[in-house]
Backbone as JSON Lines, residues from 0, in Angstrom:
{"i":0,"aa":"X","n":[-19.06,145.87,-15.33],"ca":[-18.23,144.82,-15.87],"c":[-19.01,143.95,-16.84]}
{"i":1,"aa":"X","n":[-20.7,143.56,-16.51],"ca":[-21.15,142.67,-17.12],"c":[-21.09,143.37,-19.06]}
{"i":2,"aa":"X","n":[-21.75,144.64,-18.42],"ca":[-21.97,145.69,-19.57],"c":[-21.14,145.33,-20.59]}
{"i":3,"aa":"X","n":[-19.83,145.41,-20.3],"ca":[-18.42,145.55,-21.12],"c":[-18.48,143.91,-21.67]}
{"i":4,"aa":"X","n":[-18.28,143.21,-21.3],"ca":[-18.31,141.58,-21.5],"c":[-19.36,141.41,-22.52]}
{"i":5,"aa":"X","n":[-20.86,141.94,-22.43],"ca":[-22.12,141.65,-23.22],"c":[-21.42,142.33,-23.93]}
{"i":6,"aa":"X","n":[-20.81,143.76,-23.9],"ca":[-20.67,144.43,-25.54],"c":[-19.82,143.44,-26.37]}
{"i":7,"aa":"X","n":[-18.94,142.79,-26.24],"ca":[-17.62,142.1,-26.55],"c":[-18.22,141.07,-26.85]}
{"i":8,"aa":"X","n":[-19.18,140.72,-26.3],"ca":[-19.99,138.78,-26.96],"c":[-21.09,139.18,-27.8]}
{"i":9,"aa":"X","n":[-21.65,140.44,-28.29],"ca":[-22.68,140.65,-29.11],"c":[-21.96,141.78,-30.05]}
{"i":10,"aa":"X","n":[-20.75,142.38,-30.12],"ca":[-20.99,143.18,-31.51],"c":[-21.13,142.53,-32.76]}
{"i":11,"aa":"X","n":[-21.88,143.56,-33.27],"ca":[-21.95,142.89,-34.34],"c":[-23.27,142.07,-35.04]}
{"i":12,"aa":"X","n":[-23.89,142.25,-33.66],"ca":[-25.09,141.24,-33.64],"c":[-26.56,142.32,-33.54]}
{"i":13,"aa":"X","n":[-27.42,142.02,-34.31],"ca":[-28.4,142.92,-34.25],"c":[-29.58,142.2,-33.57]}
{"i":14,"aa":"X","n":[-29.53,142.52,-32.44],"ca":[-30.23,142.32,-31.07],"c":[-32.03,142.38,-31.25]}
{"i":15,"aa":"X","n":[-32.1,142.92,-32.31],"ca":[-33.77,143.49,-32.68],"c":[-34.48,141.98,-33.48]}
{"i":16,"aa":"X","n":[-33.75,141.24,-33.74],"ca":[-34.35,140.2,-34.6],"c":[-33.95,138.9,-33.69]}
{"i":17,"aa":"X","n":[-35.33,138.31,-33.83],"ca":[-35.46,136.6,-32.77],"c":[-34.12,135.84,-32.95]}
{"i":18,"aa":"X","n":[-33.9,135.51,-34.24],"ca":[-32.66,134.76,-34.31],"c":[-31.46,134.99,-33.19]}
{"i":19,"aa":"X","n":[-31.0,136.35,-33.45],"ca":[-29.67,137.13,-32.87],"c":[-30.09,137.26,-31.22]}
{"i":20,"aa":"X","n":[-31.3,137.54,-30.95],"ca":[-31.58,137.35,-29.69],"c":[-31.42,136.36,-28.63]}
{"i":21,"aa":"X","n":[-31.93,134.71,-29.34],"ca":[-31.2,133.85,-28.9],"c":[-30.09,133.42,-28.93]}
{"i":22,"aa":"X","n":[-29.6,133.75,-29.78],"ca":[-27.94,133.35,-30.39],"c":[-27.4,134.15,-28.94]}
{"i":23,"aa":"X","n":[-27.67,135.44,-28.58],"ca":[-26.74,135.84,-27.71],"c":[-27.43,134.97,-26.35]}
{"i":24,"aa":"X","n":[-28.58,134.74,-26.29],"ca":[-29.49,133.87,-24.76],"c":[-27.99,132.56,-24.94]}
{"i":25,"aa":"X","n":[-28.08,132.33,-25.89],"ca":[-27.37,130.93,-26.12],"c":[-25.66,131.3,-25.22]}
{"i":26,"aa":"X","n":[-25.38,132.24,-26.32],"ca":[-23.75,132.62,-25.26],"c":[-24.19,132.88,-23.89]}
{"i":27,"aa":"X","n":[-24.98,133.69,-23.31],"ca":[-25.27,133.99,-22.14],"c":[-25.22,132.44,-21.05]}
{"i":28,"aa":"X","n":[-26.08,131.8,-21.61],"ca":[-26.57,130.88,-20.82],"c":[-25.26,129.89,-20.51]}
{"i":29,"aa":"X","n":[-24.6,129.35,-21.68],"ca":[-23.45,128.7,-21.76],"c":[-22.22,129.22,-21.05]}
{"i":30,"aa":"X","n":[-22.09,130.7,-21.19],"ca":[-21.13,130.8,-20.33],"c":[-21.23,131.43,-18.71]}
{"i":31,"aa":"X","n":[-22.67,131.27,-18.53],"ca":[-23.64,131.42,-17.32],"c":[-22.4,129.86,-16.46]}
{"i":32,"aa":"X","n":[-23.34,128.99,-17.23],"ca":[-23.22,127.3,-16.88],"c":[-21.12,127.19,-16.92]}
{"i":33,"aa":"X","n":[-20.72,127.45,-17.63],"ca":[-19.38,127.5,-17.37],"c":[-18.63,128.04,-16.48]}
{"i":34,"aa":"X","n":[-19.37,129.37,-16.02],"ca":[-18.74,130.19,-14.43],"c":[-19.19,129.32,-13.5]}
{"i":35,"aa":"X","n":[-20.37,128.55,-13.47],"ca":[-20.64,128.16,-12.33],"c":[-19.27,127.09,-12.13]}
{"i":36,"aa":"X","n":[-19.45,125.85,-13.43],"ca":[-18.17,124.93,-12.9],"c":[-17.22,125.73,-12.88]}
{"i":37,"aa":"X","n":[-16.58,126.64,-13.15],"ca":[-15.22,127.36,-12.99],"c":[-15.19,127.4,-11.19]}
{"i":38,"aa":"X","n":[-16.36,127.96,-10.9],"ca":[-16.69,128.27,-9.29],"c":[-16.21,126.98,-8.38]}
{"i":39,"aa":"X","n":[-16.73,126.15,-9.08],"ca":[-16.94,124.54,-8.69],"c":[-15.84,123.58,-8.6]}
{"i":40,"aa":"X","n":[-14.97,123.94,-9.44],"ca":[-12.73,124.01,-9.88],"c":[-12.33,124.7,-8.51]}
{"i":41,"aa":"X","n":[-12.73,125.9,-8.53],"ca":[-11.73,126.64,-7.43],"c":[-12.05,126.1,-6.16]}
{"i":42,"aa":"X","n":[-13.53,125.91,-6.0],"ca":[-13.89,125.26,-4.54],"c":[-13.24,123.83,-4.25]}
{"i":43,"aa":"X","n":[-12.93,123.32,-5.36],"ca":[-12.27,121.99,-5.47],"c":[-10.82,122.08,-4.84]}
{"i":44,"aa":"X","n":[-10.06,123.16,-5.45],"ca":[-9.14,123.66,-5.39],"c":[-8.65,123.86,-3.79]}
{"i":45,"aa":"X","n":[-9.29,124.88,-3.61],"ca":[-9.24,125.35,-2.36],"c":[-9.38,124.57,-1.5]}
{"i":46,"aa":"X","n":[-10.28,123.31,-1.77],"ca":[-10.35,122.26,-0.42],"c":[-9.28,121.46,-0.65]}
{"i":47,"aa":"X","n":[-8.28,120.86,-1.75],"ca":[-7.58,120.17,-1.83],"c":[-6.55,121.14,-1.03]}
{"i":48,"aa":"X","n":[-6.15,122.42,-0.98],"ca":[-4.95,122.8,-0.25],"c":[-5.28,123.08,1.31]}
{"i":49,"aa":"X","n":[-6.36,123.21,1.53],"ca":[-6.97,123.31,2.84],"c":[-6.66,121.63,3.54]}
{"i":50,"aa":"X","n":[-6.65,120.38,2.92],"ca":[-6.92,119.54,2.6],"c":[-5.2,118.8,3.55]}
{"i":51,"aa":"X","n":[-4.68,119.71,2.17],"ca":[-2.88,119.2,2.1],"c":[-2.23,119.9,3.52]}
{"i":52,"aa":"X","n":[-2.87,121.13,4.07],"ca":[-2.34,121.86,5.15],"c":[-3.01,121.27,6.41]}
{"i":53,"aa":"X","n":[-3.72,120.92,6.66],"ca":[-4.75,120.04,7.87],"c":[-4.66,118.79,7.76]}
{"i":54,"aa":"X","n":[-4.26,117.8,6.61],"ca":[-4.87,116.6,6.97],"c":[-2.69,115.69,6.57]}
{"i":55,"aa":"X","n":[-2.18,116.39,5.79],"ca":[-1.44,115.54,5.24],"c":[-0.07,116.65,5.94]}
{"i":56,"aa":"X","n":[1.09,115.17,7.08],"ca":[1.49,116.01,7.96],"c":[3.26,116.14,7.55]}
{"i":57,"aa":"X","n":[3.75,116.95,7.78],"ca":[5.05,117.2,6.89],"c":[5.75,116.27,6.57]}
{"i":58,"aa":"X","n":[6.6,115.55,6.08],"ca":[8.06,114.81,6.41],"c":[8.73,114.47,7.34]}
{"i":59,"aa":"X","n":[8.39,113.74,7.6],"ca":[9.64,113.93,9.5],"c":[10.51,112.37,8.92]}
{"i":60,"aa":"X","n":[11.96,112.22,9.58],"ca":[12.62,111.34,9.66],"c":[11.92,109.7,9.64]}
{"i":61,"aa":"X","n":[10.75,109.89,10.8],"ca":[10.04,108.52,11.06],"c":[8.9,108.19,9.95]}
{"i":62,"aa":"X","n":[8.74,109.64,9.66],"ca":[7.44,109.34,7.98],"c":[7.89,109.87,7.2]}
{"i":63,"aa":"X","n":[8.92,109.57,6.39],"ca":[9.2,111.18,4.89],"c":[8.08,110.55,4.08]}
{"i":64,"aa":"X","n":[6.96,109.61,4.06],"ca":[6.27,109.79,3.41],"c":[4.63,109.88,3.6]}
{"i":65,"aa":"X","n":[3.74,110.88,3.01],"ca":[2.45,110.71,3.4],"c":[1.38,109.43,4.01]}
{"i":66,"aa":"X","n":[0.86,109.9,4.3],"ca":[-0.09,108.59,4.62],"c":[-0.62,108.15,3.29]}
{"i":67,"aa":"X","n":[-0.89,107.23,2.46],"ca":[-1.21,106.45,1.98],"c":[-2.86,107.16,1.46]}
{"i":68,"aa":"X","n":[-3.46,106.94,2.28],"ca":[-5.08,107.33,2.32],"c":[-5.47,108.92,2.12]}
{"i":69,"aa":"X","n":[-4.15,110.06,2.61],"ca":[-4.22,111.53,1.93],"c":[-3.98,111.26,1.23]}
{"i":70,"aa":"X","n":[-2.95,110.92,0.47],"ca":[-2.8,111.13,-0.88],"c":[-3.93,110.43,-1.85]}
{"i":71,"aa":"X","n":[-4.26,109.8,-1.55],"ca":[-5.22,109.3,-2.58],"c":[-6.75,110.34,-2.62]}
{"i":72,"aa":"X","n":[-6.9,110.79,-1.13],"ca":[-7.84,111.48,-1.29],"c":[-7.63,112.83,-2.03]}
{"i":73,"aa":"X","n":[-6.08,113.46,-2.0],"ca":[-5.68,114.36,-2.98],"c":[-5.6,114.57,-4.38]}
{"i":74,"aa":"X","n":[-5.68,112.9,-4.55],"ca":[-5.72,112.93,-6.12],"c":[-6.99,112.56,-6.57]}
{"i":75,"aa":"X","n":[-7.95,112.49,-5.35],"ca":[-9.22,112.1,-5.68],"c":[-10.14,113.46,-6.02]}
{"i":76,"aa":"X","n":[-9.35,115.03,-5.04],"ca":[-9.71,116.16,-5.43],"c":[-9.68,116.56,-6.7]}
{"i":77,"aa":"X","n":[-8.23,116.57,-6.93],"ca":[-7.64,117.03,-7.96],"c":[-8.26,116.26,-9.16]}
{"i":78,"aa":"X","n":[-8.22,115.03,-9.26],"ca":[-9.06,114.53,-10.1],"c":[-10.82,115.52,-10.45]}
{"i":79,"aa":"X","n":[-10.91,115.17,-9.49],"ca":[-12.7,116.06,-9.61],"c":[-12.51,117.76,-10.15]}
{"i":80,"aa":"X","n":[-11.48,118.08,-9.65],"ca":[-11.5,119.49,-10.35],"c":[-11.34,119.62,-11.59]}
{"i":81,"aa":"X","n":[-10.28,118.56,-12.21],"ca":[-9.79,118.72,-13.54],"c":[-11.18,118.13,-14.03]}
{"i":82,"aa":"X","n":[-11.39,117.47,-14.32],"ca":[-13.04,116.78,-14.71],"c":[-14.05,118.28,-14.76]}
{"i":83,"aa":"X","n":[-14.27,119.05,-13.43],"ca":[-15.05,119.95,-13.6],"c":[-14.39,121.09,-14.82]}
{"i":84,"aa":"X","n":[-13.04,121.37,-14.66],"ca":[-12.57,122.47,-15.24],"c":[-12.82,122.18,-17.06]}
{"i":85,"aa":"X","n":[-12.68,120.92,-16.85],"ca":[-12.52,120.29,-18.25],"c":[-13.72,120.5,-19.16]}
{"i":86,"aa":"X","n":[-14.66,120.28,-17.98],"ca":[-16.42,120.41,-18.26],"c":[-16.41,122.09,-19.06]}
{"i":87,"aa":"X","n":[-16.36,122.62,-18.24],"ca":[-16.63,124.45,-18.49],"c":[-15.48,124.93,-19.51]}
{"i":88,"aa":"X","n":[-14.51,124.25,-19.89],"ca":[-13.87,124.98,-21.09],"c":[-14.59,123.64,-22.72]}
{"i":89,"aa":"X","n":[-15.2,122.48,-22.46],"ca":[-15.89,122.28,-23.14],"c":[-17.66,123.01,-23.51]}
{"i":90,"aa":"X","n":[-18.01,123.06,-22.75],"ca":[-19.13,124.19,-22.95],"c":[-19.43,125.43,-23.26]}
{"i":91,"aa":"X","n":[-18.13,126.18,-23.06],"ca":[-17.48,127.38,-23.49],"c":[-17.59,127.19,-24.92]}
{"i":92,"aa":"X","n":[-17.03,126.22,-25.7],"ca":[-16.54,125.77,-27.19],"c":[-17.76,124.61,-27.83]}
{"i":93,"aa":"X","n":[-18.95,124.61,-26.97],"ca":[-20.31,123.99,-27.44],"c":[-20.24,124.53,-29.34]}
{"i":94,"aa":"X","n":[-20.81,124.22,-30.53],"ca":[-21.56,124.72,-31.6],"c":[-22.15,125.13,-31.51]}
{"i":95,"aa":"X","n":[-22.69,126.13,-32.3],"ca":[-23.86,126.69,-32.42],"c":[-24.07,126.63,-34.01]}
{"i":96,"aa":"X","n":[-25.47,126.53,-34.74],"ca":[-25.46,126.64,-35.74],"c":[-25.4,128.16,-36.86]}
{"i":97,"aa":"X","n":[-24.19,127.55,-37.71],"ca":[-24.16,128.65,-38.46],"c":[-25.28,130.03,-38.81]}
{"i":98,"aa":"X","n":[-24.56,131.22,-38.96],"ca":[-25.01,132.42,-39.45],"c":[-24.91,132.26,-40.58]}
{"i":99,"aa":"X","n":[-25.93,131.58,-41.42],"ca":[-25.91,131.12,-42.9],"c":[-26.83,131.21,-43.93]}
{"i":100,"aa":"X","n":[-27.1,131.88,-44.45],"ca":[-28.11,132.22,-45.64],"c":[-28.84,130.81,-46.12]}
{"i":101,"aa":"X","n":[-28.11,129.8,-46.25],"ca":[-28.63,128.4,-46.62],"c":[-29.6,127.97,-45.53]}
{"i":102,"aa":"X","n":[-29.22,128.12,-44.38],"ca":[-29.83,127.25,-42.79],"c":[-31.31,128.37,-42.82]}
{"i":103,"aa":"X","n":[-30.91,129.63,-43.09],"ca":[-32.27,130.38,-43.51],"c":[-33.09,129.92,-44.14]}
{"i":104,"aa":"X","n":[-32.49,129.64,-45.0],"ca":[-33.29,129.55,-46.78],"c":[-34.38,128.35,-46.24]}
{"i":105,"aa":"X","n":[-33.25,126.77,-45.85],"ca":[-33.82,125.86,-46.0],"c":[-34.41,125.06,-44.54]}
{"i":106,"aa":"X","n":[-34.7,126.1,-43.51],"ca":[-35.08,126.33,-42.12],"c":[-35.78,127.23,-41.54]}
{"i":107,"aa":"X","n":[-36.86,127.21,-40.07],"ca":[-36.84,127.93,-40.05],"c":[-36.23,127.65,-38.58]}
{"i":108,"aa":"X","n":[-34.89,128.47,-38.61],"ca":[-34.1,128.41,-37.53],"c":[-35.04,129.02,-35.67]}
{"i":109,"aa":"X","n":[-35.77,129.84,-35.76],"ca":[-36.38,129.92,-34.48],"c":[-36.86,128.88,-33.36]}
{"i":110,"aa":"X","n":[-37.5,127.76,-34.71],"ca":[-37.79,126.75,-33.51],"c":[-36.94,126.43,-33.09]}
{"i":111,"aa":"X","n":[-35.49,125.96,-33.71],"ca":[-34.19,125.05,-33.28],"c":[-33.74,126.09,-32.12]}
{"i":112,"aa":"X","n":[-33.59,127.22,-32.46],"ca":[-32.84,128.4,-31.4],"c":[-33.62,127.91,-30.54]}
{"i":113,"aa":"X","n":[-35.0,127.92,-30.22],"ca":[-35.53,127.83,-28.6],"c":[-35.6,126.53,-28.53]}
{"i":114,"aa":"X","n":[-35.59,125.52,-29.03],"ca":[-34.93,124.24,-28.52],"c":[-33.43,124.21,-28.01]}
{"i":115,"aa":"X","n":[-32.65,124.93,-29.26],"ca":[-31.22,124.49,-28.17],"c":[-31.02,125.66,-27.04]}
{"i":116,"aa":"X","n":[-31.99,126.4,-26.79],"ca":[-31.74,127.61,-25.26],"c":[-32.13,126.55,-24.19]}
{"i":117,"aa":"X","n":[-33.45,125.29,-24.55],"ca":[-33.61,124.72,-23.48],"c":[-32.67,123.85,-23.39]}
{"i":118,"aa":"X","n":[-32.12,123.42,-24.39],"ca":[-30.53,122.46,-23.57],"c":[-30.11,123.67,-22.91]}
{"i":119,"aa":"X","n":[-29.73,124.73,-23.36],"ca":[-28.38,125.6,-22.51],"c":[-29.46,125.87,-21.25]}
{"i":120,"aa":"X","n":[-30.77,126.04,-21.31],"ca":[-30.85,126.06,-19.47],"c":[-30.73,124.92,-18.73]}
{"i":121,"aa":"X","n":[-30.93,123.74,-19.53],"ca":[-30.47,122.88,-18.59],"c":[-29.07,122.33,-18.57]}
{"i":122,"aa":"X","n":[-28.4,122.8,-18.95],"ca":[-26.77,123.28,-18.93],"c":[-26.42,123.86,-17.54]}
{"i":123,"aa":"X","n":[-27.19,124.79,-18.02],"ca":[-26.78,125.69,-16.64],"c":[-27.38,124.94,-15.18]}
{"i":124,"aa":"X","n":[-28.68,124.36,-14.97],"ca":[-28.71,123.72,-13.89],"c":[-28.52,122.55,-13.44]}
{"i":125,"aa":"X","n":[-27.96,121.48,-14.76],"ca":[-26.48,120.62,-14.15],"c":[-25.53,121.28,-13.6]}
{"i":126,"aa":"X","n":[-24.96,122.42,-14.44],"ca":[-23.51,123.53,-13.7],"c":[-23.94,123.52,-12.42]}
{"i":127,"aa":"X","n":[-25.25,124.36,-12.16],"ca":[-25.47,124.57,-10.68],"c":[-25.42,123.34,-9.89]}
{"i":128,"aa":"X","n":[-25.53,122.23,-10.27],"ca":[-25.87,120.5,-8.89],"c":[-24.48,120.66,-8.84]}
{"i":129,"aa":"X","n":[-23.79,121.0,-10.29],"ca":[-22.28,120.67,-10.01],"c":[-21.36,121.36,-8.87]}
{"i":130,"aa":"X","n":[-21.96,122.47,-8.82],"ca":[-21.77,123.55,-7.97],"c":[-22.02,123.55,-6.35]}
{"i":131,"aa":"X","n":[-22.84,123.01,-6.58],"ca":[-23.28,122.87,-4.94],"c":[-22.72,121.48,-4.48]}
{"i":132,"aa":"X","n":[-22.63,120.31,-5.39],"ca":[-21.71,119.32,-5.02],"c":[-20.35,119.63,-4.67]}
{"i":133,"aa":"X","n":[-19.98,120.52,-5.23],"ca":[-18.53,121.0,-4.97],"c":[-18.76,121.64,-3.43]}
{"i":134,"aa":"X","n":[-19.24,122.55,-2.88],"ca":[-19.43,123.21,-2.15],"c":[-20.17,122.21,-0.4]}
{"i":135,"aa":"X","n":[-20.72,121.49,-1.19],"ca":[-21.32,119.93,-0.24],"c":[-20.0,119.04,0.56]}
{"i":136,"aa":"X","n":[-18.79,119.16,-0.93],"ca":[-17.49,118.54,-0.48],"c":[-17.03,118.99,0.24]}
{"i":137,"aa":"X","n":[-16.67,118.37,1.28],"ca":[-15.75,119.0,2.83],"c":[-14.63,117.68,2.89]}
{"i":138,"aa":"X","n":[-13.99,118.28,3.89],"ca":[-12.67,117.53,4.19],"c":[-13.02,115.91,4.98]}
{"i":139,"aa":"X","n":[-14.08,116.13,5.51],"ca":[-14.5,115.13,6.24],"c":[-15.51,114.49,5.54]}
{"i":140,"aa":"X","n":[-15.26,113.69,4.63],"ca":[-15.98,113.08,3.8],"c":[-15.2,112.02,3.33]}
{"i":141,"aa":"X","n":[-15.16,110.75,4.41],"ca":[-14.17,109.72,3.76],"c":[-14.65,108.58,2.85]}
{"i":142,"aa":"X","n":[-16.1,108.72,2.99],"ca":[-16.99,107.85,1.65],"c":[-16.96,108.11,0.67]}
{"i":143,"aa":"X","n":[-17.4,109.73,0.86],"ca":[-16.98,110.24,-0.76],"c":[-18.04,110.23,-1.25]}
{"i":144,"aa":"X","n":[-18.92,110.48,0.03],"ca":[-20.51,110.58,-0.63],"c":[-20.87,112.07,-1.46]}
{"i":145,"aa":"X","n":[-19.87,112.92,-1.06],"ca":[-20.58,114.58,-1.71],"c":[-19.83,114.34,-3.39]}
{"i":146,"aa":"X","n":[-18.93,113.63,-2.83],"ca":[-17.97,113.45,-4.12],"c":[-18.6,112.56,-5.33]}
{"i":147,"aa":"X","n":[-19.53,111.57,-4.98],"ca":[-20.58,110.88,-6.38],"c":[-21.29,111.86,-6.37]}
{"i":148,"aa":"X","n":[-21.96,112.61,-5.51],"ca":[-23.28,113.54,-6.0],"c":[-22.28,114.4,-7.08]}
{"i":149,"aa":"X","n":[-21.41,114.83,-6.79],"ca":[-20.82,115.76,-7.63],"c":[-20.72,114.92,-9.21]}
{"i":150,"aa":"X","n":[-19.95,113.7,-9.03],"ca":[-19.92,113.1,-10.04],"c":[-21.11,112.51,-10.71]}
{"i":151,"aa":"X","n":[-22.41,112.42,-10.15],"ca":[-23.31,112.4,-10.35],"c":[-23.67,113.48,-11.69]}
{"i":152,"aa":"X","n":[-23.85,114.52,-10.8],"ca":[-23.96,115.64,-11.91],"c":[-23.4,116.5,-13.13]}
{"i":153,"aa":"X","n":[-21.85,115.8,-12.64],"ca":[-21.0,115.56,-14.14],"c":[-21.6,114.84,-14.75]}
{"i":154,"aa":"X","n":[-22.14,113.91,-14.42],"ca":[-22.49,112.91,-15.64],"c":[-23.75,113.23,-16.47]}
{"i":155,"aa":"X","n":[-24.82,113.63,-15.25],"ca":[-26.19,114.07,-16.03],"c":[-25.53,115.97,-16.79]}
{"i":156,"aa":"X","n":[-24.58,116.43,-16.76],"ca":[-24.35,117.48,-17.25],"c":[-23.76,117.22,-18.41]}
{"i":157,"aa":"X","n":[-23.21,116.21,-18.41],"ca":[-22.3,115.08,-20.52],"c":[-23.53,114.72,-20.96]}
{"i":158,"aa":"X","n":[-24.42,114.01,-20.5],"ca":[-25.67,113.69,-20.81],"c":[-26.76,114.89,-21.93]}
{"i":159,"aa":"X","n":[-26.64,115.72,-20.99],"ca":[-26.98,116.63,-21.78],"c":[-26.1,118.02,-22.94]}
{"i":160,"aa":"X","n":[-25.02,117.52,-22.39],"ca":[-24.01,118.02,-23.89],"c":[-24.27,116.59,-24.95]}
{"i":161,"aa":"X","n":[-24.09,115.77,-24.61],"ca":[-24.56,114.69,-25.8],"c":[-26.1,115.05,-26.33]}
{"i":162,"aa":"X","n":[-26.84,115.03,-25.45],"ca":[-28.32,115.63,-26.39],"c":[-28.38,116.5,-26.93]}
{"i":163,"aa":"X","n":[-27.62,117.68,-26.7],"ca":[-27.34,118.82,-27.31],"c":[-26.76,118.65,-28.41]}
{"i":164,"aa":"X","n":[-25.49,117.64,-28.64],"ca":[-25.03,117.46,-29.77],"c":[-25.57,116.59,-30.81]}
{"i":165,"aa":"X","n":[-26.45,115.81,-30.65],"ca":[-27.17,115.02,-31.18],"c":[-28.43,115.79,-32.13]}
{"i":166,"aa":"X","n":[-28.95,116.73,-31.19],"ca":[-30.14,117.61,-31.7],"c":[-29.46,118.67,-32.77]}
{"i":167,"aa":"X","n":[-28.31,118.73,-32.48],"ca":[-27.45,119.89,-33.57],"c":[-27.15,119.01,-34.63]}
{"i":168,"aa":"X","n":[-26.98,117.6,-35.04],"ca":[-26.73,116.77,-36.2],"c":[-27.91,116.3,-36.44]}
{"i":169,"aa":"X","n":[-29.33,116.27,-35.9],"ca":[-30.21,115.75,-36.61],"c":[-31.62,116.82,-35.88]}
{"i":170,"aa":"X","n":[-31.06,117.8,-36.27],"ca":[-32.03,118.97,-35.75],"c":[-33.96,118.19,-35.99]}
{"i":171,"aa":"X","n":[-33.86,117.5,-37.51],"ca":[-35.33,117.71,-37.79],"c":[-36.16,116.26,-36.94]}
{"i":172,"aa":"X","n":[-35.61,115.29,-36.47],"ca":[-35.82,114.25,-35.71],"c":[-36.16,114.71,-34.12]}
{"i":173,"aa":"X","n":[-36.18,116.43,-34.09],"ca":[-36.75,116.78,-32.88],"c":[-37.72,117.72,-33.36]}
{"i":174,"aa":"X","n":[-37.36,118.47,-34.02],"ca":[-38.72,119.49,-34.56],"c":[-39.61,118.89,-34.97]}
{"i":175,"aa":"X","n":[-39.62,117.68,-35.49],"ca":[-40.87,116.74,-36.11],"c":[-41.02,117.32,-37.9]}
{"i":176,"aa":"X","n":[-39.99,117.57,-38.63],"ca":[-40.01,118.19,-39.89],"c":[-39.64,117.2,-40.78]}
């Protein structure tokens, strides 16, 4: 399966030269870091309905309405998932700098490529805190302590999409050029 996927994100790309090599490290890594939060959505997911079936109790005549305190913790899930999901289809759609005869000419693009692979690995191991925060979240968590670590690592994971985007508009203020 991976096989088929790499052919489909590299034709086209001639794999033998540094540039194209990272360019594909770059897709790799990014959409490495995007499965993980995708992972990190569904676990969200899954505990919010695990959540709605155990904790929040049907309608009856004397309550047609929830308790007050599930529901909020439901939308406190659902909130965190959309946030994560939101994360991984923005990183999916990260920049990369043009395949451009000019950025050649008037660059030499290698250093920037292995500067922006080290944002995308540390892409990927915000994804992963994000990941395991998700997975940390259980039903019995009425502080909502797994739930900042998670949000925690949303945040240091924007953090570093902002440095990433920053280093892509003023590439030479990091290379020292």
């Amino acid at each position: 399966m991976f096989g088929r996927k790499a052919d489909r994100l590299f034709s086209g790309l001639d794999l033998g030269r540094l540039e194209n090599r990272l360019r594909s490290e770059d897709l790799l890594l990014r959409n490495a870091a995007a499965g993980e939060l995708d992972q990190a959505a569904a676990t969200l997911r899954d505990l919010a309905a695990r959540f709605r079936a155990e904790r929040v109790p049907p309608p009856s005549r004397e309550a047609p309405d929830p308790p007050p305190a599930a529901l909020a913790r439901l939308r406190e899930l659902d909130g965190l998932r959309r946030e994560v999901s939101d994360a991984a289809g923005y990183l999916r759609g990260l920049p990369f700098p043009a395949q451009d005869a000019v950025w050649r000419q008037l660059r030499d693009l290698d250093p920037l490529l292995e500067l922006l692979r080290q944002f995308d690995q540390q892409l990927l191991g915000r994804a992963q805190k994000v990941r395991r925060g998700a997975l940390e979240t259980g039903l019995d968590d009425p502080a909502g302590e797994a739930a900042r670590g998670l949000r925690a690592g949303l945040h240091e994971l924007r953090e570093v999409i902002a440095e990433r985007a920053g280093f892509l508009e003023h590439p030479a203020g990091h290379l020292g050029t």
